[in-house]
BANUNU-437639 format. One record per residue (C-alpha): chain; residue in three letters; z, x, y; residue number from 1. Coordinates in nm, 3 decimals, padded with zeros to 5 digits, always signed. Last residue first. Example, Ala and Ser with C-alpha at 12.3 -4.5 7.8 and 13.67 -1.06 7.14 Angstrom:
residues 2
{chain: A; resn: SER; c3: +00.714; c1: +01.367; c2: -00.106; resi: 2} .
{chain: A; resn: ALA; c3: +00.780; c1: +01.230; c2: -00.450; resi: 1} .
//
This chain:
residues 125
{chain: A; resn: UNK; c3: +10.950; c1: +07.204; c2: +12.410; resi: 125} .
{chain: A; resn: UNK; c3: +11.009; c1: +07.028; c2: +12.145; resi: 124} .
{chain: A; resn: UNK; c3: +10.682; c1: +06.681; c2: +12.019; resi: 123} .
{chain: A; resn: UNK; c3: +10.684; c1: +06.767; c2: +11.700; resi: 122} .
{chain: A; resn: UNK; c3: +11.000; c1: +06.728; c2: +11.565; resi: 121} .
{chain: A; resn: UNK; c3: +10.975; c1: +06.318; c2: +11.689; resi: 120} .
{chain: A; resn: UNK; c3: +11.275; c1: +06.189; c2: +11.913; resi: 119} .
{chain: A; resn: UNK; c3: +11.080; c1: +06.245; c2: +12.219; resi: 118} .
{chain: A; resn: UNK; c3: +11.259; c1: +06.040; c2: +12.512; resi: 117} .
{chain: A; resn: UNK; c3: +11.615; c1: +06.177; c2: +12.465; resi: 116} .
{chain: A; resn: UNK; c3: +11.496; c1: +06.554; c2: +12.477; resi: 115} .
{chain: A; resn: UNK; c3: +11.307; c1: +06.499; c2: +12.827; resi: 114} .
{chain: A; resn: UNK; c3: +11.563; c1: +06.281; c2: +12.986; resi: 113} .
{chain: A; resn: UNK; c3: +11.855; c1: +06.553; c2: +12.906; resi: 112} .
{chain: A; resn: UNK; c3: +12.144; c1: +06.556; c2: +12.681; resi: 111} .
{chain: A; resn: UNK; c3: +12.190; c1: +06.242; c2: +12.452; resi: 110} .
{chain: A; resn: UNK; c3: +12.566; c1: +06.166; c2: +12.532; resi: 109} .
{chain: A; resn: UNK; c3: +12.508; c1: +06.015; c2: +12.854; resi: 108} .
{chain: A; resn: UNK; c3: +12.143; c1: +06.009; c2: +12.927; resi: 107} .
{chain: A; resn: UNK; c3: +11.988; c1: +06.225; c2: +13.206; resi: 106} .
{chain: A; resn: UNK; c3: +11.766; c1: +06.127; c2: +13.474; resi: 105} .
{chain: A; resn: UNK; c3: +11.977; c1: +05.955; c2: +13.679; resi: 104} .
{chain: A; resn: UNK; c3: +12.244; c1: +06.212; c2: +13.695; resi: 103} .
{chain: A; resn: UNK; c3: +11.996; c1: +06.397; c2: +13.922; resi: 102} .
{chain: A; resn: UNK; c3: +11.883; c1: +06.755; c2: +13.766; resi: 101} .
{chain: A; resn: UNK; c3: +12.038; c1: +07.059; c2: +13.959; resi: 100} .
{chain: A; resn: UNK; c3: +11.702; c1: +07.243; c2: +14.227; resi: 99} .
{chain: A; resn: UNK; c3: +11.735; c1: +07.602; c2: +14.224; resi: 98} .
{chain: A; resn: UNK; c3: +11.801; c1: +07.713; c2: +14.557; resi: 97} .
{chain: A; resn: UNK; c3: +11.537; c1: +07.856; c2: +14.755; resi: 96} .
{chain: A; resn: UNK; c3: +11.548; c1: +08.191; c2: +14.918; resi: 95} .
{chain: A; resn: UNK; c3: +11.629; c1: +08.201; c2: +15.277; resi: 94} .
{chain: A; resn: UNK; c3: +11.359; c1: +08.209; c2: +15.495; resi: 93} .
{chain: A; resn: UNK; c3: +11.211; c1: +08.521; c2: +15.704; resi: 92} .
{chain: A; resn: UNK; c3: +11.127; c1: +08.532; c2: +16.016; resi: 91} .
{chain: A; resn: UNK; c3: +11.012; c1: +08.863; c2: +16.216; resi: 90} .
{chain: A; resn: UNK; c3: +11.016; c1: +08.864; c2: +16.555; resi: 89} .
{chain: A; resn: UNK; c3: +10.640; c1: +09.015; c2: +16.697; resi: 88} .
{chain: A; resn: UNK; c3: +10.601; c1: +09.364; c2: +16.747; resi: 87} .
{chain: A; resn: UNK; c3: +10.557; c1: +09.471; c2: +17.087; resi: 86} .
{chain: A; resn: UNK; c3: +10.161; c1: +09.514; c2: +17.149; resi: 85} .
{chain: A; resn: UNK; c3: +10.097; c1: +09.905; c2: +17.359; resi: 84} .
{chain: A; resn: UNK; c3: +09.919; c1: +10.046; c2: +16.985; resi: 83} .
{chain: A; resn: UNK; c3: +09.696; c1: +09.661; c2: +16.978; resi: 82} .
{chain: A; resn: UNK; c3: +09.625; c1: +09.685; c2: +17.317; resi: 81} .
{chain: A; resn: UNK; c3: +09.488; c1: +10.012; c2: +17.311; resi: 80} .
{chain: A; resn: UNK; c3: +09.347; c1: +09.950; c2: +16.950; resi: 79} .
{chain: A; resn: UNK; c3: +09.197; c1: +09.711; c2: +17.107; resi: 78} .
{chain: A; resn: UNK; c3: +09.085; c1: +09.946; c2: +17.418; resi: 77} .
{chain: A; resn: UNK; c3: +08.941; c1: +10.178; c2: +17.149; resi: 76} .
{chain: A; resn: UNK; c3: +08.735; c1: +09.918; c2: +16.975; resi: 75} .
{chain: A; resn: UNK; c3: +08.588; c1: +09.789; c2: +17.271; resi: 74} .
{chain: A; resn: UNK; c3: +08.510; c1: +10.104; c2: +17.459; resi: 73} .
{chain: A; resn: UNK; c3: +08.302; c1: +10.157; c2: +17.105; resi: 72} .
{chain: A; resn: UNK; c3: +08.377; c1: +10.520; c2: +16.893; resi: 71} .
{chain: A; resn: UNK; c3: +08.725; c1: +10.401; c2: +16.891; resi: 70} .
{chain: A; resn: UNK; c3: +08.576; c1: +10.177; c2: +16.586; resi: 69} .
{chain: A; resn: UNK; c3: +08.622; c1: +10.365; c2: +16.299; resi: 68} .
{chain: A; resn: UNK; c3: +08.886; c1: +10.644; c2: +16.398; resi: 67} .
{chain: A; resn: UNK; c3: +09.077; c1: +10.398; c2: +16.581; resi: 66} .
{chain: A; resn: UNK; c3: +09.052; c1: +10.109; c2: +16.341; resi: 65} .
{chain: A; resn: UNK; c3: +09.205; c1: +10.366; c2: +16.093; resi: 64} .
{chain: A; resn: UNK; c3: +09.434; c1: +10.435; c2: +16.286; resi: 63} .
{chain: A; resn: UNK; c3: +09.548; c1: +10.109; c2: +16.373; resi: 62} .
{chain: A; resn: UNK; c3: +09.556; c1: +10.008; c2: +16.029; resi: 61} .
{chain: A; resn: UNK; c3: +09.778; c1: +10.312; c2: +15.939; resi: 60} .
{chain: A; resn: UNK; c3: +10.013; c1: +10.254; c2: +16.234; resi: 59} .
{chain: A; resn: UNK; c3: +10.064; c1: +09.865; c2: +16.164; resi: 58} .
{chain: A; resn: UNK; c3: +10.468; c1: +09.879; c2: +16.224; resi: 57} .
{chain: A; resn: UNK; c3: +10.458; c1: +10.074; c2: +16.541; resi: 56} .
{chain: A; resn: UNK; c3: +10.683; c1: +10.349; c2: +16.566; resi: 55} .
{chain: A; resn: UNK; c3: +10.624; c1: +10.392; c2: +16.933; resi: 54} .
{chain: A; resn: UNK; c3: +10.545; c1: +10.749; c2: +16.915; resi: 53} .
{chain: A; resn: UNK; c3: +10.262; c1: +10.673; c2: +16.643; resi: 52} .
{chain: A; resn: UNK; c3: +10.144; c1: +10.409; c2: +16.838; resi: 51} .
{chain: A; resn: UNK; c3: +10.066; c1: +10.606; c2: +17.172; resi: 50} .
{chain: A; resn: UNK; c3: +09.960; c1: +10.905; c2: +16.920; resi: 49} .
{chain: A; resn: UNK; c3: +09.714; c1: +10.598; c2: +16.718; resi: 48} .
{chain: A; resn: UNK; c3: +09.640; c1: +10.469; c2: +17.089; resi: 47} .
{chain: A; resn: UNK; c3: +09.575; c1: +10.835; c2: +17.252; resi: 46} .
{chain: A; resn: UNK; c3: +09.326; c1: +10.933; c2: +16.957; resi: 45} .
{chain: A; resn: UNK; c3: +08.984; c1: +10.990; c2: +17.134; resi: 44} .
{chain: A; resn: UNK; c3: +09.210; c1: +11.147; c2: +17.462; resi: 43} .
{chain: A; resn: UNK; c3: +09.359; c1: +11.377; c2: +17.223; resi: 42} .
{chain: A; resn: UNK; c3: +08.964; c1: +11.440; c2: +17.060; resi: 41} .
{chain: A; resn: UNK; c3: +08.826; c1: +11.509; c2: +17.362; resi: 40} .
{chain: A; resn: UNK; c3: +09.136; c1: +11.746; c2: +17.534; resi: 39} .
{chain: A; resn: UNK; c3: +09.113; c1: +11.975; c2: +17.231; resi: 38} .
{chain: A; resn: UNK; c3: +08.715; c1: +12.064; c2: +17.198; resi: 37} .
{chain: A; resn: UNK; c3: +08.723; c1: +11.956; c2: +17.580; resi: 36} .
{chain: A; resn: UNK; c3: +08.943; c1: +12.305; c2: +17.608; resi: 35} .
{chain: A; resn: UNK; c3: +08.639; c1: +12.513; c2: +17.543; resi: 34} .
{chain: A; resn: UNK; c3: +08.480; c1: +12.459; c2: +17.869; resi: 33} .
{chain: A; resn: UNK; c3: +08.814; c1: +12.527; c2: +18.046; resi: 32} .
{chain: A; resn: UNK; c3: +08.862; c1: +12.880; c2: +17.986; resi: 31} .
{chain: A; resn: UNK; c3: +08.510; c1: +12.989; c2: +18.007; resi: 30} .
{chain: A; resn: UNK; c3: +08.494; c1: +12.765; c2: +18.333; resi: 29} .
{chain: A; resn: UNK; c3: +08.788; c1: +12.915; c2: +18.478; resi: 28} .
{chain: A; resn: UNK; c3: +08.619; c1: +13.257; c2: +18.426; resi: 27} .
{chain: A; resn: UNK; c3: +08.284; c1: +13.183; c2: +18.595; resi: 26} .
{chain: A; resn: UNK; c3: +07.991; c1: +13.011; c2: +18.456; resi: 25} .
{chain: A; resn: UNK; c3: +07.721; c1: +13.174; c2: +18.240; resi: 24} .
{chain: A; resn: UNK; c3: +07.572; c1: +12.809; c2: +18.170; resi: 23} .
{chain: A; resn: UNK; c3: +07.812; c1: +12.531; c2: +18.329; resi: 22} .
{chain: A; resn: UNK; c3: +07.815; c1: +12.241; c2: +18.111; resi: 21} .
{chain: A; resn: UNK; c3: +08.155; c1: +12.303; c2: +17.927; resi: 20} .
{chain: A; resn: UNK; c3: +08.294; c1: +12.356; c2: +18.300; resi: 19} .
{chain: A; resn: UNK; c3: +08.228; c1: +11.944; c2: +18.350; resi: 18} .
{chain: A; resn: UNK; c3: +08.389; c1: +11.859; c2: +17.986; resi: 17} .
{chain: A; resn: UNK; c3: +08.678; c1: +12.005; c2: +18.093; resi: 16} .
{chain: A; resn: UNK; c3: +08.683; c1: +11.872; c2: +18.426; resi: 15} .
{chain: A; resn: UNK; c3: +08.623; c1: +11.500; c2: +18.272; resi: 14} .
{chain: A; resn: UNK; c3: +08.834; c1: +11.581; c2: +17.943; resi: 13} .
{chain: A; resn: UNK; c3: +09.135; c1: +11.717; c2: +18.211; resi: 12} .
{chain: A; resn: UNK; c3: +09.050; c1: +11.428; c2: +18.476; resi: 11} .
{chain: A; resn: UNK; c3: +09.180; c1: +11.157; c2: +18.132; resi: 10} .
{chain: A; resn: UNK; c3: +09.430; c1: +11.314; c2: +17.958; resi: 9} .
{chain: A; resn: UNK; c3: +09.667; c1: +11.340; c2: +18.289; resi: 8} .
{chain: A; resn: UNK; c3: +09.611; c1: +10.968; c2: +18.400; resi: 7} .
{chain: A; resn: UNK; c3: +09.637; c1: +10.891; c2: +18.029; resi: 6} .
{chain: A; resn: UNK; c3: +09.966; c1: +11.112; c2: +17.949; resi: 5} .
{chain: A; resn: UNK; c3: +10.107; c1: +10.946; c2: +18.243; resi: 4} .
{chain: A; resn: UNK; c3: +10.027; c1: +10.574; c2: +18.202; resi: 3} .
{chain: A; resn: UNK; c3: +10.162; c1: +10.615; c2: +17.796; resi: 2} .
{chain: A; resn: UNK; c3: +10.497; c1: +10.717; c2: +17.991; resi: 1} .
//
């Protein structure tokens, strides 16, 4: 679908843009000279829309490097590229389990290793 809306986005800015520069031109180029004021900025924005319609997970950093950078054929392809992406798998862990102290370490009778080697009052945790 994004092909369509950029093969028909694409001639309508040209021809718009084409009957803007016509001085005193005929009727269709009244009508259609003021349309690149619509077409222009569409066509500017396609990858934020193209996100946008996608859901894409990144849509306000896209825009943003849209509107910044679209300005540069590089910028707007990224964010071209970046809009048309499929989001990666996401993979999460599982939450670690507290951690039991080893038998070894504690003293039968006396509680843990850390109370049974400081037998002075100032020395508690």
């Amino acid at each position: 679908m994004f092909v369509v809306r950029l093969l028909v986005l694409l001639p309508l800015a040209v021809f718009c843009f084409a009957m803007s520069t016509i001085p005193n031109g005929n009727v269709i180029a009244q009508v259609f000279g003021p349309l690149v004021f619509v077409v222009a900025p569409v066509l500017y924005f396609l990858p934020t829309i193209e996100a946008a319609l996608r859901k894409h997970g990144n849509l306000p950093a896209l825009a943003a490097l849209n509107l910044l950078l679209g300005w540069t054929v590089v910028g707007w392809v990224g964010a071209l590229v970046w809009a048309l992406a499929r989001p990666g798998k996401v993979v999460t862990q599982a939450p670690e389990q507290p951690v039991a102290e080893p038998s070894w370490m504690s003293s039968p009778g006396k509680g843990s290793w850390r109370q049974a080697r400081c037998r002075s009052p100032w020395c508690r945790e």
